[in-house]
C-alpha positions as CSV (number, residue, x, y, z in Angstrom):
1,X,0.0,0.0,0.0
2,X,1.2,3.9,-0.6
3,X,0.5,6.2,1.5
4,X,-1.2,9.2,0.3
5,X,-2.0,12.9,1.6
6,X,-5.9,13.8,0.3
7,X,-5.7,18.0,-0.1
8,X,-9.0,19.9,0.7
9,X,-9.6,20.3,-3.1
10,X,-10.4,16.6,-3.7
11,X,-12.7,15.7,-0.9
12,X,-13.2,12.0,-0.8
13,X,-16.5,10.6,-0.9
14,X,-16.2,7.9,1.5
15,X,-13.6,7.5,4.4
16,X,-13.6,4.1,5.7
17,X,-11.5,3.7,9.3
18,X,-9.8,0.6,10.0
19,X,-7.9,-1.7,7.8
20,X,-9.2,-5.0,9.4
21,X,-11.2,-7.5,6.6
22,X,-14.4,-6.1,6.6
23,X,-12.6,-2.2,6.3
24,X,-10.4,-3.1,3.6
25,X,-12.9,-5.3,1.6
26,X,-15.8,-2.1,1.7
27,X,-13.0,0.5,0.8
28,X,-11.6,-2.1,-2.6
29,X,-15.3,-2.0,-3.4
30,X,-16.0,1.6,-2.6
31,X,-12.9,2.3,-5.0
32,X,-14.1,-0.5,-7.4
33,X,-17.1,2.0,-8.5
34,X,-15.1,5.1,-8.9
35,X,-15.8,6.6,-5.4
36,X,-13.0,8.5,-4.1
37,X,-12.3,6.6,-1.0
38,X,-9.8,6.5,2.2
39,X,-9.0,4.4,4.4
40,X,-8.1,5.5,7.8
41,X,-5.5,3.5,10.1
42,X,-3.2,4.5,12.7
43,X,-1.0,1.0,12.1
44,X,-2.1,-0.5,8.4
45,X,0.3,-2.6,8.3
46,X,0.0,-4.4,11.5
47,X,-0.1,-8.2,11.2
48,X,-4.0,-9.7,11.7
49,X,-3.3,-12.3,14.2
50,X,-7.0,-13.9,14.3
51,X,-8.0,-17.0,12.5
52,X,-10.8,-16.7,10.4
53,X,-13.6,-19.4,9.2
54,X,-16.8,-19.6,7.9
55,X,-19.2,-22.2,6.3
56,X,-18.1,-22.7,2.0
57,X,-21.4,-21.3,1.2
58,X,-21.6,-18.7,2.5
59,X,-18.2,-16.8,1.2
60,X,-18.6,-14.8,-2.1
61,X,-15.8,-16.1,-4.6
62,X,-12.1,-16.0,-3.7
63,X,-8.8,-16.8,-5.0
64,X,-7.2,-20.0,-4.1
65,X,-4.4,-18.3,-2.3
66,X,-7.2,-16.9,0.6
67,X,-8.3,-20.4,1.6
68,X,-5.9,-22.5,4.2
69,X,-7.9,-25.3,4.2
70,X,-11.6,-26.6,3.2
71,X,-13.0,-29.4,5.5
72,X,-16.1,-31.6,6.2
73,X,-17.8,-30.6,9.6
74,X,-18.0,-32.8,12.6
75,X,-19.7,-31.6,15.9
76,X,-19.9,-33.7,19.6
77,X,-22.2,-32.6,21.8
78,X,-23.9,-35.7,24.0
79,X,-23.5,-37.7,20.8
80,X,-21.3,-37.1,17.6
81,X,-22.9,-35.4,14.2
82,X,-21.8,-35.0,10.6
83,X,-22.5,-31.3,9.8
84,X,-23.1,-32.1,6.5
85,X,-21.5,-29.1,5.2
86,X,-18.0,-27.9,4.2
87,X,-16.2,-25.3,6.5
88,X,-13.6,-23.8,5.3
89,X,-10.6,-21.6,7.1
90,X,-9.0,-18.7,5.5
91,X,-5.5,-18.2,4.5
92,X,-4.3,-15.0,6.9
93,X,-2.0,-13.4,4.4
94,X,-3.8,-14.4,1.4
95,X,-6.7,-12.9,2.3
96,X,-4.9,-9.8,2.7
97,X,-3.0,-9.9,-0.2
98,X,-6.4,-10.5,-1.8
99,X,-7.8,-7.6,-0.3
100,X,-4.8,-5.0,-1.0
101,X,-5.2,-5.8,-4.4
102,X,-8.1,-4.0,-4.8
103,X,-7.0,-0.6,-3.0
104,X,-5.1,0.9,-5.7
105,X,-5.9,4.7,-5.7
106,X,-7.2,4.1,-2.5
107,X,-5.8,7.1,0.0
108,X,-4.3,5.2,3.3
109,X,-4.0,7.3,6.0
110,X,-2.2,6.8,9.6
111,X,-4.9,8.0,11.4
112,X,-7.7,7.2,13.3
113,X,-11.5,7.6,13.2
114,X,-12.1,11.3,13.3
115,X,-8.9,12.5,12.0
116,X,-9.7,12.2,8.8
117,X,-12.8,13.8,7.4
118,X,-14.9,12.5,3.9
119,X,-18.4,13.4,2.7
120,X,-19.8,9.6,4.1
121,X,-17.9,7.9,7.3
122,X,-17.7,4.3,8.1
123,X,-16.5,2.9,11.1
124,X,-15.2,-0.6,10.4
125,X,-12.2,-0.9,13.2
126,X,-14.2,-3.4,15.4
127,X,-14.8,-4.0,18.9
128,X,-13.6,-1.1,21.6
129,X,-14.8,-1.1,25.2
130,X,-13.9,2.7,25.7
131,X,-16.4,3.4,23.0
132,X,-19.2,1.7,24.5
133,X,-22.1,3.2,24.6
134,X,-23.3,2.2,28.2
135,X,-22.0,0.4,31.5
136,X,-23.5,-2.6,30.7
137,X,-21.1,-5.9,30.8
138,X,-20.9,-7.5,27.3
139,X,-21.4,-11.0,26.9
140,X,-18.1,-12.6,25.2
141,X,-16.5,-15.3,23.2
142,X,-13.5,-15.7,24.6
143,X,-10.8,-18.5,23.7
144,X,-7.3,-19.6,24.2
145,X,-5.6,-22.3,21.2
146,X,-2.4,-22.9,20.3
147,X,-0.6,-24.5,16.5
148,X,0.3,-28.1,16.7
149,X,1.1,-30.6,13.7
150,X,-2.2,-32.7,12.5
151,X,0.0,-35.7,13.8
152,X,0.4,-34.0,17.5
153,X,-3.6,-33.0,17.2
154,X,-4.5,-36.5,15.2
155,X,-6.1,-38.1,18.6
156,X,-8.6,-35.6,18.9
157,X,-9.3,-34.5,14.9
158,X,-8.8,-36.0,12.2
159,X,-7.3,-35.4,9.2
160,X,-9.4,-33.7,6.1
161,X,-12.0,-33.1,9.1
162,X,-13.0,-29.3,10.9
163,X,-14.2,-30.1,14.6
164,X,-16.6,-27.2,14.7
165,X,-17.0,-28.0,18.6
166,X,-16.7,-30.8,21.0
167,X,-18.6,-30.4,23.9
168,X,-17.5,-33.0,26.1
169,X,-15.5,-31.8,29.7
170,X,-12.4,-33.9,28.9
171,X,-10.6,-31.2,31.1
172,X,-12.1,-32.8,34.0
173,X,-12.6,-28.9,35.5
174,X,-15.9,-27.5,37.0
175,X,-17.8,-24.4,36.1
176,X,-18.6,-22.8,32.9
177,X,-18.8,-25.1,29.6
178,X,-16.0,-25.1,26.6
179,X,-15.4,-26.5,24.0
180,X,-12.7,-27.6,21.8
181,X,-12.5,-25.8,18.2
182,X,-10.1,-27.9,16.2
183,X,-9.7,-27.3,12.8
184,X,-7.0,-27.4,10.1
185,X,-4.8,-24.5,8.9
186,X,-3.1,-25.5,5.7
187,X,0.1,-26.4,5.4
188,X,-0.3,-29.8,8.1
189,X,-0.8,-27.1,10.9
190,X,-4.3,-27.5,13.5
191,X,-5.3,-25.2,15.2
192,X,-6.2,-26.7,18.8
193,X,-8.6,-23.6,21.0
194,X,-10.8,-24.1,24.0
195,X,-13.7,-21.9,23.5
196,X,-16.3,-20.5,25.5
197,X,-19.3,-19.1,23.2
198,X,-20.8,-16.7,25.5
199,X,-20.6,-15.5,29.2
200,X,-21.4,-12.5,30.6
201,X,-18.3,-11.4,31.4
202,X,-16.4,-13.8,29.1
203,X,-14.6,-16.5,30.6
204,X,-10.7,-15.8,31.7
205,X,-8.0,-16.5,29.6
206,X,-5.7,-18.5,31.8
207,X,-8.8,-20.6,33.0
208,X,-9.1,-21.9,29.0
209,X,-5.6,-21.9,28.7
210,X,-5.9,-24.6,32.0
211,X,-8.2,-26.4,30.3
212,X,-6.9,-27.1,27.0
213,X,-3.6,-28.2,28.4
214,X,-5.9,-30.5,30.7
215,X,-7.6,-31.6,27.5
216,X,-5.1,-32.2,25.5
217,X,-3.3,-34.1,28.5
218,X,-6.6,-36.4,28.6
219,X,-5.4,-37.7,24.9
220,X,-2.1,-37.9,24.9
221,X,-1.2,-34.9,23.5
222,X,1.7,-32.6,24.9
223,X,2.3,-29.2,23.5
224,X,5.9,-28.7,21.5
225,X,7.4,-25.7,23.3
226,X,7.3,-22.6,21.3
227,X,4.0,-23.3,19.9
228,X,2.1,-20.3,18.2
229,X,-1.0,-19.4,20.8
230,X,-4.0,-17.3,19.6
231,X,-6.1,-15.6,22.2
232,X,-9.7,-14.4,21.4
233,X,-12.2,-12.3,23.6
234,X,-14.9,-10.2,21.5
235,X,-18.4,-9.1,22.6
236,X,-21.7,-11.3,21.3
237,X,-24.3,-8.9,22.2
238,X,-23.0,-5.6,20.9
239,X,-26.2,-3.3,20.5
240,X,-27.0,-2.0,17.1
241,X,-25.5,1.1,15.7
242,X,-23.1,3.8,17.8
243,X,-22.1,7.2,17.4
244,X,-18.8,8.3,16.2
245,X,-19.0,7.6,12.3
246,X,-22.1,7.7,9.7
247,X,-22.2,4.6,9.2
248,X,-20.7,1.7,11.1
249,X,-19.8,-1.9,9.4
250,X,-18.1,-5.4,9.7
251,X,-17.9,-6.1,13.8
252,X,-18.6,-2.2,14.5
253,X,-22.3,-2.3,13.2
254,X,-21.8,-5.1,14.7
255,X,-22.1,-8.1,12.4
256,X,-20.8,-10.5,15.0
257,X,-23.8,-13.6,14.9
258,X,-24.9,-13.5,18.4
259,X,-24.3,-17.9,18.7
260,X,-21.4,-18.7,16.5
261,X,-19.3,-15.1,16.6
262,X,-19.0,-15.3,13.1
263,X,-19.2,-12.3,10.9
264,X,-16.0,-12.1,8.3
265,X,-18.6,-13.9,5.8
266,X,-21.3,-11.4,6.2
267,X,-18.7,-8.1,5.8
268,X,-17.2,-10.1,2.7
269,X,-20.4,-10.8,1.2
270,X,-22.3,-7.2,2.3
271,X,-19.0,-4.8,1.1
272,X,-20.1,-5.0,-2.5
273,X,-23.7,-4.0,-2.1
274,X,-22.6,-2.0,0.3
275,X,-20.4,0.2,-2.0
276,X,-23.3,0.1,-4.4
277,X,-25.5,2.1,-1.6
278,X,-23.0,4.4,-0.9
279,X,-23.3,5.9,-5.1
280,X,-26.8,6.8,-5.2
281,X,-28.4,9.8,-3.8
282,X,-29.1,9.2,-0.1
283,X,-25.7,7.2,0.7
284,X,-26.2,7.0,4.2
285,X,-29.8,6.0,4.8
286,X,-29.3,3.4,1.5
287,X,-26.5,1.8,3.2
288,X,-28.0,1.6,6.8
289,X,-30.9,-0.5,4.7
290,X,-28.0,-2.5,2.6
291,X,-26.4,-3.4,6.4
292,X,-29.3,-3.4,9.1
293,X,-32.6,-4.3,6.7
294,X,-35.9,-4.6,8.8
295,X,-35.7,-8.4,8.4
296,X,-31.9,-8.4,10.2
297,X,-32.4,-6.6,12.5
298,X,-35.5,-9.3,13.7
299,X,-33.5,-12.0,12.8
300,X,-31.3,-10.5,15.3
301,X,-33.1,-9.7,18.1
302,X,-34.5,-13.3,18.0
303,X,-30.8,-14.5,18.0
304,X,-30.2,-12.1,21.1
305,X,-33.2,-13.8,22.8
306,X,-31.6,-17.1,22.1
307,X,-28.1,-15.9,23.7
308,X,-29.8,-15.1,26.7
309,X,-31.2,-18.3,26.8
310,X,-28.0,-19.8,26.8
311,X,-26.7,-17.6,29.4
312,X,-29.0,-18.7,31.8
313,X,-28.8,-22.2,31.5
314,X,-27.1,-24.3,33.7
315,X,-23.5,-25.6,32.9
316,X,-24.5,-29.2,32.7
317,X,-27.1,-28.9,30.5
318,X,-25.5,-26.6,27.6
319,X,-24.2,-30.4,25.6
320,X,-28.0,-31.8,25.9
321,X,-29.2,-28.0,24.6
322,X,-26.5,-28.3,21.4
323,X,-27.1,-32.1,20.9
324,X,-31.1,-31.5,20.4
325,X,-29.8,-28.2,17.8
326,X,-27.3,-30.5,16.2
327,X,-29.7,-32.9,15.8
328,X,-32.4,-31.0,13.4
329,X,-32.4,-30.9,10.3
330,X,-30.0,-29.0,8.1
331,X,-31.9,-26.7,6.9
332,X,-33.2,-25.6,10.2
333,X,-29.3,-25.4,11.7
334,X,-28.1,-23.6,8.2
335,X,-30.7,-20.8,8.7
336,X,-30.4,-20.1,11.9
337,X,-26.5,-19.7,11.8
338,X,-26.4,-18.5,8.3
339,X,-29.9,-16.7,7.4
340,X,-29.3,-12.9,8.7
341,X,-32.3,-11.9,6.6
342,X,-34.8,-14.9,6.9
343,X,-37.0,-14.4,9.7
344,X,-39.7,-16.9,8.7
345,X,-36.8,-19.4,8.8
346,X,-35.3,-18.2,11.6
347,X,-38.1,-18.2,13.2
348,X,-39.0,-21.9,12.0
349,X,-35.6,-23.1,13.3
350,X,-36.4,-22.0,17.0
351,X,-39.8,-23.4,16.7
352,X,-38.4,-27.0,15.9
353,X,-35.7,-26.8,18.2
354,X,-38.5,-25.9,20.9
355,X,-39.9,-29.3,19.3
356,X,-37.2,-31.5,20.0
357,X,-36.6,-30.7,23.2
358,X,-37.7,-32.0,26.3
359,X,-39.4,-30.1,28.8
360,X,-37.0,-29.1,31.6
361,X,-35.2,-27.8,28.0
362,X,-38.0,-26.3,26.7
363,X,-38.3,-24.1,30.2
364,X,-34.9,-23.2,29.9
365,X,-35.1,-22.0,26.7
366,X,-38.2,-20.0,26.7
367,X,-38.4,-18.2,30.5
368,X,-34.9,-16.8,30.2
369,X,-35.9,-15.3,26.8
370,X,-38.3,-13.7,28.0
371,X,-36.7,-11.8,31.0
372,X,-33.7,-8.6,31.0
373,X,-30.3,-9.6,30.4
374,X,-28.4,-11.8,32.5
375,X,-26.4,-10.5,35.4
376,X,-22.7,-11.0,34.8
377,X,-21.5,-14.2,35.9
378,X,-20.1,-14.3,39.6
379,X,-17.4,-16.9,39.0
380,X,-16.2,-19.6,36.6
């Protein structure tokens, strides 16, 4: 990338701060169409450090050199189950190369949101607490993994396999329930995380740290010394929209699926139409409909119901909860972790996990939804 100084007599159309996926893939599109477009970020070049996934189908087309690795999905929760679809993990640096391919004539600036002015602002640089909006305690993800060899990892996945979660406590530690997230990297590396989807405050790092080295102990596996680690804590419940910017996207607006965290996908997929909004005559209020449509923004609040659900329930009963949603049928899992837009499927998908479930599961899942959000959790 070149840096480049914008002078007051060519004011850019669209100023997009932060250089993260979704940031960089709205500002190539923005630029794609002819809009004079910046990108704002005090480090541009910093090194993205997060490993990022999503189901095949739901990725717009990408170049060979952006995908690590393309897997079938396996899941244990009280009993194992076949996904059925592929998952596939992105390459870090070829996505990136990817994406700086299509900033040419984009202006990079070493700045930060609100240093840099443009006729429409988006705010694409993620998660920050400082910025919140209110006291509240955000309900995380939080994880800690480290890199092994698929040999080292082979006892707990297998090879040509993505094990989206594993459910059972092989730690053999109390409290709050992880999972393992194992999944291949390219290249013969696994990544190997313990994950906790949501807790209100997320879960510590050195206690999932504890209990993937407890895991991992449980099958035989020791950690080489040196290993690469990856540490992850981001918030699940972010409310919609935030001052600051005209327009926020990627994990900002926020995008971040309130069950699975995902939302690289969704900013990959969204930055095209996005950039379309932003030509016509009424960028801003086009775009807020292109990002947050009516039907997303029930889809979400139905997911946010869920989470709180999930929140509530007690720690032994969170595998029996994911083995009755494991068990339904696939097109009842894919739109409710895929369909941002389809509230009659959404909506369907609850209804049939409600369904399968017995009734101590059915109280747990619709009371909670029903109340305020959880109180923070008091311990692990």
């Amino acid at each position: 990338m070149t840096d480049l100084t914008v002078g007051p007599r060519r004011t850019l159309d669209v100023l997009v701060a932060g250089g993260g996926p979704a940031g960089r893939a709205l500002a190539g599109a923005c630029a794609a169409l002819g809009l004079r477009t910046g990108l704002a970020d005090p480090a541009p070049d910093r090194p993205w450090r997060s490993t990022f996934a999503a189901w095949s189908d739901e990725l717009p087309v990408l170049p060979a050199a952006a995908v690590a690795s393309r897997s079938r999905g396996r899941a244990v929760a009280l009993t194992e189950h076949e996904l059925g679809w592929e998952y596939t993990v992105l390459d870090t640096p070829g996505l990136r190369a990817h994406l700086d391919a299509g900033l040419a004539g984009v202006a990079i600036h070493r700045a930060r949101l609100g240093e840099v002015s443009a006729r429409v602002v988006v705010d694409a640089t993620g998660h920050h607490p400082a910025r919140s909006r209110s006291r509240r305690v955000a309900a995380e993800q939080t994880a800690y993994g480290v890199v092994v060899d698929e040999t080292t990892a082979a006892p707990v996945v297998a090879g040509g396999e993505a094990l989206f979660m594993d459910w059972r406590q092989d730690h053999g530690l109390p409290g709050w329930p992880t999972f393992l997230y194992a999944v291949p990297l390219g290249g013969g590396a696994v990544l190997l995380e313990e994950t906790s989807l949501a807790r209100r405050p997320g879960l510590a790092l050195p206690e999932l740290e504890a209990r993937l080295h407890a895991r991992l102990a449980h099958h035989g596996i020791t950690v080489p010394e040196g290993a690469r680690e990856e540490r992850v804590r981001f918030p699940v419940d972010d409310p919609l929209g935030r001052g600051g910017a005209d327009l926020a996207f990627g994990a900002a607006a926020p995008l971040v699926h309130p069950a699975t965290g995902f939302s690289v996908a969704t900013a990959l997929t969204l930055a095209p139409r996005l950039a379309e909004a932003l030509t016509g005559p009424a960028p801003v209020d086009a775009a807020r409909r292109v990002v947050w449509p009516a039907a997303a923004r029930a889809v979400h609040a139905l997911r946010r119901r869920g989470l709180e659900s999930l929140l509530r329930m007690p720690p032994a009963e969170v595998p029996a909860f994911f083995d009755v949603f494991l068990a339904l049928p696939s097109r009842h899992r894919w739109a409710y972790l895929t369909g941002r837009t389809d509230l009659a499927a959404t909506a369907a998908a609850m209804g049939a996990l409600y369904s399968g479930a017995g009734w101590t599961l059915r109280a747990r899942l619709v009371g909670p939804a029903l109340l305020p959000a959880a109180r923070p959790a008091t311990s692990g």
